[in-house]
BARO-298584 format. One line per field, with one value per residue: residue in three letters; x, y, z of N, C-alpha, C, O in turn; residue number from 1. Coordinates in pm, 1 decimal, padded with zeros to 6 digits. Layout:
BEGIN
residu = [ALA  ...]
nu = [X  ...]
nv = [Y  ...]
nw = [Z  ...]
cau = [X  ...]
cav = [Y  ...]
caw = [Z  ...]
cu = [X  ...]
cv = [Y  ...]
cw = [Z  ...]
ou = [X  ...]
ov = [Y  ...]
ow = [Z  ...]
num = [NUM  ...]
***
This chain:
BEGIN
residu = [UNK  UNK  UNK  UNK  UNK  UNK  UNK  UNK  UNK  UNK  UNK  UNK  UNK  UNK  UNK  UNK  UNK  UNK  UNK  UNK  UNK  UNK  UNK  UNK  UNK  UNK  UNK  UNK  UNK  UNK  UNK  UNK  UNK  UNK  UNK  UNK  UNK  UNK  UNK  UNK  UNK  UNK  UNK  UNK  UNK  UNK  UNK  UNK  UNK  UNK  UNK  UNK  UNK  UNK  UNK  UNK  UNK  UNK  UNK  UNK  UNK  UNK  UNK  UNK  UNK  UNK  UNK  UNK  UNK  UNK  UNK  UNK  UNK  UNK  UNK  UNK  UNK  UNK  UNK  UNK  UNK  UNK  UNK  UNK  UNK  UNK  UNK  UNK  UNK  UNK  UNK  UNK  UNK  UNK  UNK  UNK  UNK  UNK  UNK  UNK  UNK  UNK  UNK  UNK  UNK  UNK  UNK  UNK  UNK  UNK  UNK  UNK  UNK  UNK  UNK  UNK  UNK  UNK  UNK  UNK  UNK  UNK  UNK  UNK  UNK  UNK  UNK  UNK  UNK  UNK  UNK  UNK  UNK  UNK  UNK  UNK  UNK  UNK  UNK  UNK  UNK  UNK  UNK  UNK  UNK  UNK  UNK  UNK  UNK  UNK  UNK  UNK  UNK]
nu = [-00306.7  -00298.7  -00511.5  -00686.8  -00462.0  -00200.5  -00204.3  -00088.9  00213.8  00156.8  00136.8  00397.8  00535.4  00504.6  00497.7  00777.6  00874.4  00812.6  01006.0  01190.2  01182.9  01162.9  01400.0  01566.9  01488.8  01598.7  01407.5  01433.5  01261.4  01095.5  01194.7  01314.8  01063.5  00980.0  01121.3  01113.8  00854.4  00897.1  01060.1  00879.2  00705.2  00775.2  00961.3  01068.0  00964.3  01215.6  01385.0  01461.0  01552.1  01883.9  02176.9  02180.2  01911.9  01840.5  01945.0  01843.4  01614.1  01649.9  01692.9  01465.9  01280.7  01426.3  01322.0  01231.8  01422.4  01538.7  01517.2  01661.6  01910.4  02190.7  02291.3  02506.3  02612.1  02817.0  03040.3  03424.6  03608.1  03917.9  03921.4  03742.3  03416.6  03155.4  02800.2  02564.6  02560.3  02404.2  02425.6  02339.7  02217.3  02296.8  02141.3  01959.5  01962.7  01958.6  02142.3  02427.8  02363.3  02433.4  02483.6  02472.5  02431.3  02334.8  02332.1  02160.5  02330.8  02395.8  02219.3  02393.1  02634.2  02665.3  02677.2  02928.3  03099.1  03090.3  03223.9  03452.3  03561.3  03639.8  03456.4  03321.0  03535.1  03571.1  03415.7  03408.0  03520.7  03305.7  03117.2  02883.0  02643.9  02673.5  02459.3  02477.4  02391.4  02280.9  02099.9  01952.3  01895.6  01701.6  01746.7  01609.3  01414.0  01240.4  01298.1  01357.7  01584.1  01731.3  01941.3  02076.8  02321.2  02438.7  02704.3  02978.0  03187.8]
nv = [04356.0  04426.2  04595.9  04933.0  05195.4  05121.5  04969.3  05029.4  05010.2  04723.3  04655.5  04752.2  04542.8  04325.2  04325.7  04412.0  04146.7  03986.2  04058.5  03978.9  03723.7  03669.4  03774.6  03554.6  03302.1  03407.9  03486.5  03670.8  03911.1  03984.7  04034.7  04274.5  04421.7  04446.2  04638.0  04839.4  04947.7  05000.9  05198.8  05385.8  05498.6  05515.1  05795.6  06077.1  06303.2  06469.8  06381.5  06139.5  06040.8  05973.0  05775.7  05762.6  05786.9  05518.1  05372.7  05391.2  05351.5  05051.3  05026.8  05063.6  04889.9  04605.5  04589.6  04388.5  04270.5  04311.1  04101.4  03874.8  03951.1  04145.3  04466.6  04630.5  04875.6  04991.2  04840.8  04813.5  04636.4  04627.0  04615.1  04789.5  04919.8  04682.5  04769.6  04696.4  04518.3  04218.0  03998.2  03720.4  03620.2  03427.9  03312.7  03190.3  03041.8  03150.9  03226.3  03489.3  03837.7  04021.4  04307.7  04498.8  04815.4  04966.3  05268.9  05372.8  05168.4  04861.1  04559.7  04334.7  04431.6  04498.7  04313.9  04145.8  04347.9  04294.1  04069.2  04096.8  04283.6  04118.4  04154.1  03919.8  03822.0  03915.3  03844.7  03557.8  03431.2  03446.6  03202.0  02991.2  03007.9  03276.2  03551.7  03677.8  03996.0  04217.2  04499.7  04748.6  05096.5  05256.1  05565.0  05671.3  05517.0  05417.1  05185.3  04870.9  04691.7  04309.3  04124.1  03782.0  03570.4  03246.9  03253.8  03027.2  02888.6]
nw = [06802.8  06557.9  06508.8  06593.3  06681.8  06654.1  06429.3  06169.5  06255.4  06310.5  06010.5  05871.9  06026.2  05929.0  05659.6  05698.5  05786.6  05584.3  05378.5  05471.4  05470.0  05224.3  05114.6  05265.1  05141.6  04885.6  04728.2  04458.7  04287.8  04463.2  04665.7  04586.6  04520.1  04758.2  04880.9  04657.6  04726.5  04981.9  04963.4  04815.2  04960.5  05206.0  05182.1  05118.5  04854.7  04763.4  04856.4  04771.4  04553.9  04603.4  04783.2  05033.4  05159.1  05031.2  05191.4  05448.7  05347.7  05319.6  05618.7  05770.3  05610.2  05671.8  05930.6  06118.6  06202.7  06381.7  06641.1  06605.3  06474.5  06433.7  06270.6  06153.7  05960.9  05715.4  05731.6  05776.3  05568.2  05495.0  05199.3  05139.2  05200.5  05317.2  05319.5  05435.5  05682.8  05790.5  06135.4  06222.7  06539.2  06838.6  06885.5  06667.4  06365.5  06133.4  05772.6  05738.0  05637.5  05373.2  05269.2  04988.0  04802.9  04538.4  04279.3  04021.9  03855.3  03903.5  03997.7  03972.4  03962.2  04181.5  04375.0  04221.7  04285.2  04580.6  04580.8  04443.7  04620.2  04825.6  05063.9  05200.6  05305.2  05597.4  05743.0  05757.1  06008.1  06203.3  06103.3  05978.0  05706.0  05387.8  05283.0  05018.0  04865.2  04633.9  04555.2  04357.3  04231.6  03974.4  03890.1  03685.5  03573.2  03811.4  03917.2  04104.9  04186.3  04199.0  04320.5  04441.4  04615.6  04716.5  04958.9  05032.8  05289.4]
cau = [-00212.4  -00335.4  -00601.0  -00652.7  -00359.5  -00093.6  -00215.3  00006.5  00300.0  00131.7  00179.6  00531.9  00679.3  00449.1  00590.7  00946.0  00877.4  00799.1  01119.2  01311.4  01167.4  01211.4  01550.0  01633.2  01399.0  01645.5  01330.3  01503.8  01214.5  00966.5  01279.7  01318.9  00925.7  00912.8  01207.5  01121.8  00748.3  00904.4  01121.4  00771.5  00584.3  00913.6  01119.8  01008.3  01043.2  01291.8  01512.3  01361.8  01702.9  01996.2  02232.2  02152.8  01780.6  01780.2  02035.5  01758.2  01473.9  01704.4  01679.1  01348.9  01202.8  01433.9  01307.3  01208.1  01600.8  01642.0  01525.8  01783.7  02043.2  02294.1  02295.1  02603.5  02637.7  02962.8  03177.2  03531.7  03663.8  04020.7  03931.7  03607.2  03284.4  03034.2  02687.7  02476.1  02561.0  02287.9  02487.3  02267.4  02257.0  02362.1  02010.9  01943.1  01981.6  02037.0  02275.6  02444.4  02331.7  02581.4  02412.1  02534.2  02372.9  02411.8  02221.4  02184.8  02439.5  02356.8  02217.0  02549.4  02787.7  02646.5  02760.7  03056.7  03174.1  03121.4  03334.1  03638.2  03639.2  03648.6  03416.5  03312.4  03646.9  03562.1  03314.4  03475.7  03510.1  03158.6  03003.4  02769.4  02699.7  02641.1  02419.0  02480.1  02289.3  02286.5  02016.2  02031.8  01815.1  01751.9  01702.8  01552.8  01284.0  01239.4  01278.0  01417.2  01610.5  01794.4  02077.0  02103.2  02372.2  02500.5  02824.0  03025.9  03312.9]
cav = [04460.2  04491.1  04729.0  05052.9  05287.4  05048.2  04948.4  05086.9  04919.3  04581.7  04624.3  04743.4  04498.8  04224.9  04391.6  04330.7  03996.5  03893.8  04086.5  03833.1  03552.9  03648.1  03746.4  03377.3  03234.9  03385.9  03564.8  03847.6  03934.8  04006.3  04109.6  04384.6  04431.4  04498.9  04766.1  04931.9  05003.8  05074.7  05324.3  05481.1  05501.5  05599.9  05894.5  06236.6  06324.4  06593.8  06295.5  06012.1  06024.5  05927.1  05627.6  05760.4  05799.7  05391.2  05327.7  05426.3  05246.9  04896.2  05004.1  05039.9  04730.3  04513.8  04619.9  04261.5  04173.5  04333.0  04027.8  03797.9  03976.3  04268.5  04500.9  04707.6  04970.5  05066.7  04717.6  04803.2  04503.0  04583.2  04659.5  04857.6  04858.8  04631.1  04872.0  04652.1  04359.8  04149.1  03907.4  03658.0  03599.1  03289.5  03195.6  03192.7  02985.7  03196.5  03272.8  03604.5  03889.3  04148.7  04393.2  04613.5  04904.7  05082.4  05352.6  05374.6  05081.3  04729.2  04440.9  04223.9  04518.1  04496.6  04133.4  04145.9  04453.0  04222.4  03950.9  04196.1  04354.4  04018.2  04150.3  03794.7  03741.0  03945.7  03759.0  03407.0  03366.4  03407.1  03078.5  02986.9  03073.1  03415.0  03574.4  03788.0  04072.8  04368.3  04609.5  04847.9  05120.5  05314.5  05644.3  05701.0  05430.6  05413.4  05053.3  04839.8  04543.0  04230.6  03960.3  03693.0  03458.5  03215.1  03197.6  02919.2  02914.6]
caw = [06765.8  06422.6  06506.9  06701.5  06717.0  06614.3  06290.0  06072.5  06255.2  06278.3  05862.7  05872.0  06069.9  05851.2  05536.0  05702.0  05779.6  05432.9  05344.9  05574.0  05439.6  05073.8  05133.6  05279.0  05011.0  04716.7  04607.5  04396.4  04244.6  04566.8  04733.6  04456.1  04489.5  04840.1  04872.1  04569.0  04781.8  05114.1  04888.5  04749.1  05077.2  05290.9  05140.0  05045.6  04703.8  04705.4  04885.9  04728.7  04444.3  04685.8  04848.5  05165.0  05092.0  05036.2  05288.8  05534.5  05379.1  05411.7  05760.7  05867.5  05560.9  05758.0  06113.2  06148.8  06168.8  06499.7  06690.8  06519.6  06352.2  06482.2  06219.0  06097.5  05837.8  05666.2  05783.9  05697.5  05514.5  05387.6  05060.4  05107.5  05345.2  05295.2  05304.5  05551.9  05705.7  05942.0  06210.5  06324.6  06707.6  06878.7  06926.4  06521.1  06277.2  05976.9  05737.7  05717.2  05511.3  05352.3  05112.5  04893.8  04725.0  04401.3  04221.1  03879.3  03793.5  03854.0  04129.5  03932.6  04002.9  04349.0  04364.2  04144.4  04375.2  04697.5  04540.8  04376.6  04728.5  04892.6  05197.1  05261.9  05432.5  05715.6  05786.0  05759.5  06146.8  06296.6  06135.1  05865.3  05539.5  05406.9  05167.4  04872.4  04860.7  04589.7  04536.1  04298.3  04228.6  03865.5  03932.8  03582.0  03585.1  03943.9  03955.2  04179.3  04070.7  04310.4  04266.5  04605.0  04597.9  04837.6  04993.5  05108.2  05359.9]
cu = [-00247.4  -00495.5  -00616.4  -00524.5  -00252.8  -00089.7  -00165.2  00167.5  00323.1  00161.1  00306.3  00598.5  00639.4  00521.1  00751.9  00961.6  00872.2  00924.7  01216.4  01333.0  01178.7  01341.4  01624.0  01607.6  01506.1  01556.5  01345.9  01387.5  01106.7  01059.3  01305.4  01167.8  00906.9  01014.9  01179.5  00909.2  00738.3  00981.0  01008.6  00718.5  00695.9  00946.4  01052.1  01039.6  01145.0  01449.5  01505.9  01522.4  01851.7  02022.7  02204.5  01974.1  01744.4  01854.6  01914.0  01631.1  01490.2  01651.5  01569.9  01291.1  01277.4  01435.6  01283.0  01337.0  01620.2  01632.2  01661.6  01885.5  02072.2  02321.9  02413.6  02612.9  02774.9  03065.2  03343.2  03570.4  03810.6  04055.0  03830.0  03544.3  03213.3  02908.2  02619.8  02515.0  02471.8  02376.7  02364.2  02286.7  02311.8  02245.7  01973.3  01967.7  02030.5  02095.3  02310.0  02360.7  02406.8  02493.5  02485.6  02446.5  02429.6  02286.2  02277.9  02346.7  02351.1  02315.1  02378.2  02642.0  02764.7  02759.1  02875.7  03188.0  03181.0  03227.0  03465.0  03676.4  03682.9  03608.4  03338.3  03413.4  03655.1  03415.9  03323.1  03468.6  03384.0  03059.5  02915.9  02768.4  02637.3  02574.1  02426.4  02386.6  02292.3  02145.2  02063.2  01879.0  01833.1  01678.7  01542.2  01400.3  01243.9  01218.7  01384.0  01504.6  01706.6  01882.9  02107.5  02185.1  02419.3  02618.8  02896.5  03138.7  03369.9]
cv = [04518.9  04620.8  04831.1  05186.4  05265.6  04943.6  04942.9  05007.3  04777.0  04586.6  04617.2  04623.2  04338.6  04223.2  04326.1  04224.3  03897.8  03952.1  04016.8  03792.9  03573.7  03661.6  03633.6  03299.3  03251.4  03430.4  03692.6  03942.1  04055.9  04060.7  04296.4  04517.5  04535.6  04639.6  04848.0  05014.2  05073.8  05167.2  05441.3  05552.9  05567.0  05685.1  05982.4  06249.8  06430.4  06494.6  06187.2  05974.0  06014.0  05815.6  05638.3  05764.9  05586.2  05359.2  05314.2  05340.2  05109.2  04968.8  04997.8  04920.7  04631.0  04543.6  04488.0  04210.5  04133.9  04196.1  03894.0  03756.1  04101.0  04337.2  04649.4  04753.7  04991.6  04961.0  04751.4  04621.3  04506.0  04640.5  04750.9  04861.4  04841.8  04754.1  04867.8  04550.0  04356.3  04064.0  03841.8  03621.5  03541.1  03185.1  03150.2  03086.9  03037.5  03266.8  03425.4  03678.2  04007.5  04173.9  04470.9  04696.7  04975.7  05126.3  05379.2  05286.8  04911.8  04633.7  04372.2  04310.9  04505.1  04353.5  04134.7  04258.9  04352.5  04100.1  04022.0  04261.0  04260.3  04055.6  04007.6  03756.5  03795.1  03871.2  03582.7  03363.9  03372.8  03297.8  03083.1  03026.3  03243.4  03447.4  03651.2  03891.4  04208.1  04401.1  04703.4  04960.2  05238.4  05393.8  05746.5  05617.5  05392.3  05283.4  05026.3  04692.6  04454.9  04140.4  03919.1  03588.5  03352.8  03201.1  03090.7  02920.2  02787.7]
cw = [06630.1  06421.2  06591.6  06580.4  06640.0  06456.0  06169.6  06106.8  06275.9  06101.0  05864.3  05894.0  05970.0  05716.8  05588.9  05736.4  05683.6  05365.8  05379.3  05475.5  05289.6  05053.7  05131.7  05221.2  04890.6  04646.5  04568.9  04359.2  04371.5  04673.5  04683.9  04492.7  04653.5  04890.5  04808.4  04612.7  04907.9  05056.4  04849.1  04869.3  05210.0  05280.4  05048.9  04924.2  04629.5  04776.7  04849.8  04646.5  04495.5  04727.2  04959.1  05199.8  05127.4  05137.5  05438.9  05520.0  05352.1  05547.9  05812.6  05770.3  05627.0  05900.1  06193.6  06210.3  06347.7  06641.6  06731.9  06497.7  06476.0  06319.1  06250.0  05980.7  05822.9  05714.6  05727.8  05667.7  05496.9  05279.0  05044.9  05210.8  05297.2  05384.2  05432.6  05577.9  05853.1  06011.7  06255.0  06445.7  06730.9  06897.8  06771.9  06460.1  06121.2  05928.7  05808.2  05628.2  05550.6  05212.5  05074.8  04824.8  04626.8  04398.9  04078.7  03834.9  03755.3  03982.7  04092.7  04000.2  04128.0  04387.0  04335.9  04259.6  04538.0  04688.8  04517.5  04510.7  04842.9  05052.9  05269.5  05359.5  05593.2  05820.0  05830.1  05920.9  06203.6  06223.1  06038.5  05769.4  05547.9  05283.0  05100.5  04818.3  04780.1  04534.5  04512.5  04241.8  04112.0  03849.3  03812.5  03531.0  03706.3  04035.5  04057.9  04139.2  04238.2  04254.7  04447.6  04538.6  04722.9  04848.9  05060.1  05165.5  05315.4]
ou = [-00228.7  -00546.0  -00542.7  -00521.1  -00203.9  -00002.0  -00194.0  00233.1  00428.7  00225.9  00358.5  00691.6  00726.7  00591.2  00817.9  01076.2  00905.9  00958.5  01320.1  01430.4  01209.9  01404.5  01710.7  01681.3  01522.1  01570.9  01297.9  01404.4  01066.5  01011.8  01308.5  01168.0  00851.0  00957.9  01200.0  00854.2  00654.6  00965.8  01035.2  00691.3  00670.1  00995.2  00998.3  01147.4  01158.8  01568.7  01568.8  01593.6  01939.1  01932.8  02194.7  01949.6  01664.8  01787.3  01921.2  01564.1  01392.2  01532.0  01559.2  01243.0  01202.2  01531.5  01308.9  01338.4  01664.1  01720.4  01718.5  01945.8  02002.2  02375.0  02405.0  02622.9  02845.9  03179.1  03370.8  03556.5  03857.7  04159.9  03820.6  03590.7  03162.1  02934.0  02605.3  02509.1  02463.5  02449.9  02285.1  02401.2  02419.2  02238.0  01953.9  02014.4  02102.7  02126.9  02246.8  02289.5  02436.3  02456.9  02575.8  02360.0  02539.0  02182.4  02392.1  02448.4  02288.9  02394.8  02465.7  02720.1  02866.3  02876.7  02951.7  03306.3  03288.2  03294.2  03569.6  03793.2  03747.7  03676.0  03305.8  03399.2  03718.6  03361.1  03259.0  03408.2  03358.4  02942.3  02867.2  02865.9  02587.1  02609.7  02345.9  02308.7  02305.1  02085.9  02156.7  01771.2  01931.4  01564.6  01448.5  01306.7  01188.3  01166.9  01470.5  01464.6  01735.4  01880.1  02143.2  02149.7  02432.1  02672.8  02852.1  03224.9  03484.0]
ov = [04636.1  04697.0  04818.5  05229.3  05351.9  04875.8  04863.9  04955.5  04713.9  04487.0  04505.8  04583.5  04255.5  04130.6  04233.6  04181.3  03779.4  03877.6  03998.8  03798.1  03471.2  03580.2  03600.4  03200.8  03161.5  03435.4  03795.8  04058.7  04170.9  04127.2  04400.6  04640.6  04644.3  04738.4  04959.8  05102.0  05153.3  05265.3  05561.5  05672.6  05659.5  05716.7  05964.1  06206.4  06464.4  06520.2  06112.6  05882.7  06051.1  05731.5  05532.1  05723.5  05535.9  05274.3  05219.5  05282.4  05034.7  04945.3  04924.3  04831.2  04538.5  04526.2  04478.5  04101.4  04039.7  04191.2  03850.5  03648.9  04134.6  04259.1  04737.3  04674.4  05009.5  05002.1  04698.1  04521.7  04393.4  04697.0  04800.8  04816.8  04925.9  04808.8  04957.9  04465.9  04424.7  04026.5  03906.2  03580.2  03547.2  03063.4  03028.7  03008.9  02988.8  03372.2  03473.7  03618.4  04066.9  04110.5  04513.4  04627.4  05032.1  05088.6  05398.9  05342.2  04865.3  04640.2  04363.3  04269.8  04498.8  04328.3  04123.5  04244.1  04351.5  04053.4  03995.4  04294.0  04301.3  04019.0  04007.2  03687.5  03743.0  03867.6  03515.5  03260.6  03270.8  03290.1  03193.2  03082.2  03309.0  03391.1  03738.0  03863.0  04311.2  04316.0  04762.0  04906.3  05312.4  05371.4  05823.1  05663.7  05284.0  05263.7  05104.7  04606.5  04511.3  04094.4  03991.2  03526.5  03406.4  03136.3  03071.0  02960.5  02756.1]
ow = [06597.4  06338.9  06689.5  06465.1  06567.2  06402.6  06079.7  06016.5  06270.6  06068.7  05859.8  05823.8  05945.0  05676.1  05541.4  05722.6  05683.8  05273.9  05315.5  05400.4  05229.0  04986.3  05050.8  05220.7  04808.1  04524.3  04616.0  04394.8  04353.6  04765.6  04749.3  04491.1  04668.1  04936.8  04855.8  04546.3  04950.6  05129.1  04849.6  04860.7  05286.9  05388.9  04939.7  04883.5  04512.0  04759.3  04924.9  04688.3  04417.1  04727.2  05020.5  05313.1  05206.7  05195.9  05517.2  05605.6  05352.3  05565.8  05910.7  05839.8  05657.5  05975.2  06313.6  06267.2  06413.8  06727.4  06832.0  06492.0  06571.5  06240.2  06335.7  05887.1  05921.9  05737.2  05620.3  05738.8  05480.7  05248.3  04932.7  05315.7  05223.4  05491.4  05515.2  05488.3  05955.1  05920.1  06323.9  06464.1  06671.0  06914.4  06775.1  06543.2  06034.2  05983.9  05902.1  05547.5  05654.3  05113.6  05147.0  04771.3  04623.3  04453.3  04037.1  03793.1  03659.7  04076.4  04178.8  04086.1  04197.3  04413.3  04432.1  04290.4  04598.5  04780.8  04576.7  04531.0  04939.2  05149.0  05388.2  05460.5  05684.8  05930.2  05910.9  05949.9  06267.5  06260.1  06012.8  05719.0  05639.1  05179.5  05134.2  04727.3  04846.1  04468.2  04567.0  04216.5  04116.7  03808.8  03834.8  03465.7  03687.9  04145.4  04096.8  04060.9  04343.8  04140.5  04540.8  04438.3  04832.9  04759.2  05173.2  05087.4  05349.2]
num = [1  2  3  4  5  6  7  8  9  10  11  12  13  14  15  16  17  18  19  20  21  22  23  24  25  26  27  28  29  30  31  32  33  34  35  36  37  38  39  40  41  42  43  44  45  46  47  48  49  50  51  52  53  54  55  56  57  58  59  60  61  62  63  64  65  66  67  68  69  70  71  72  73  74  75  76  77  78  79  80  81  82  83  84  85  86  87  88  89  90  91  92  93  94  95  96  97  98  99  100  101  102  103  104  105  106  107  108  109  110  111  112  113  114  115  116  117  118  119  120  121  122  123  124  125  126  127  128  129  130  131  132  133  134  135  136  137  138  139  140  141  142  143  144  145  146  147  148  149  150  151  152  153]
***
């Protein structure tokens, strides 16, 4: 599969496979690293400076998920909607993941905003733990920054 035709999406989905696994790893850093390249290499530059802009390139760097996970955008919670949340299957093993996005603020406010809006509790009945996920992106240095925490029911 990696050569020919299909070349390009033998990388991708390789790329989102190491996005998984740094994700479930807790590696903020390489989590940070690999968003802030599928952001470069994704998204035109006259749309490159938007929430909907990254909202999109979560979706295709975790294309890996769809095996997995059940992926939902915009979860009402209550108090808010969590951004992205992954469900893992029934066949799975792992956690949740509930992201959050900012722009030009903070990965913490990401976090801090998933805790003050208490979207963990919609989550409380399907099982397992869940992971903490803000990405934040600063529109002025065009970095990418991460905060993973774990949750516990």
């Amino acid at each position: 599969m990696a050569t020919g035709k299909h070349a390009e999406v033998a990388r991708l989905i390789r790329e989102s496979n190491h996005l998984l696994e740094s994700t479930l790893d807790m590696d903020e850093e390489a989590v940070a690293a690999i968003i802030e390249e599928a952001h470069k290499e994704g998204t035109a530059p006259t749309f490159y400076n938007n929430e909907q802009a990254l909202r999109s390139v979560i979706r295709l760097a975790y294309i890996s998920c769809v095996d997995e996970f059940l992926r939902i955008e915009e979860l009402p919670s209550g108090h808010g909607y969590a951004d992205v949340v992954f469900f893992p299957k029934r066949t799975s093993s792992h956690p949740q993941l509930l992201i959050e996005l900012k722009w030009n603020k903070s990965e913490k406010g990401a976090i801090m905003q998933i805790k003050n809006r208490d979207y963990p509790q919609i989550l409380q009945d399907y099982g397992g733990d869940i992971l903490l996920v803000g990405i934040n992106y600063d529109a002025k240095s065009k970095k990418h920054t991460c905060k993973i925490e774990e949750h516990h029911k």
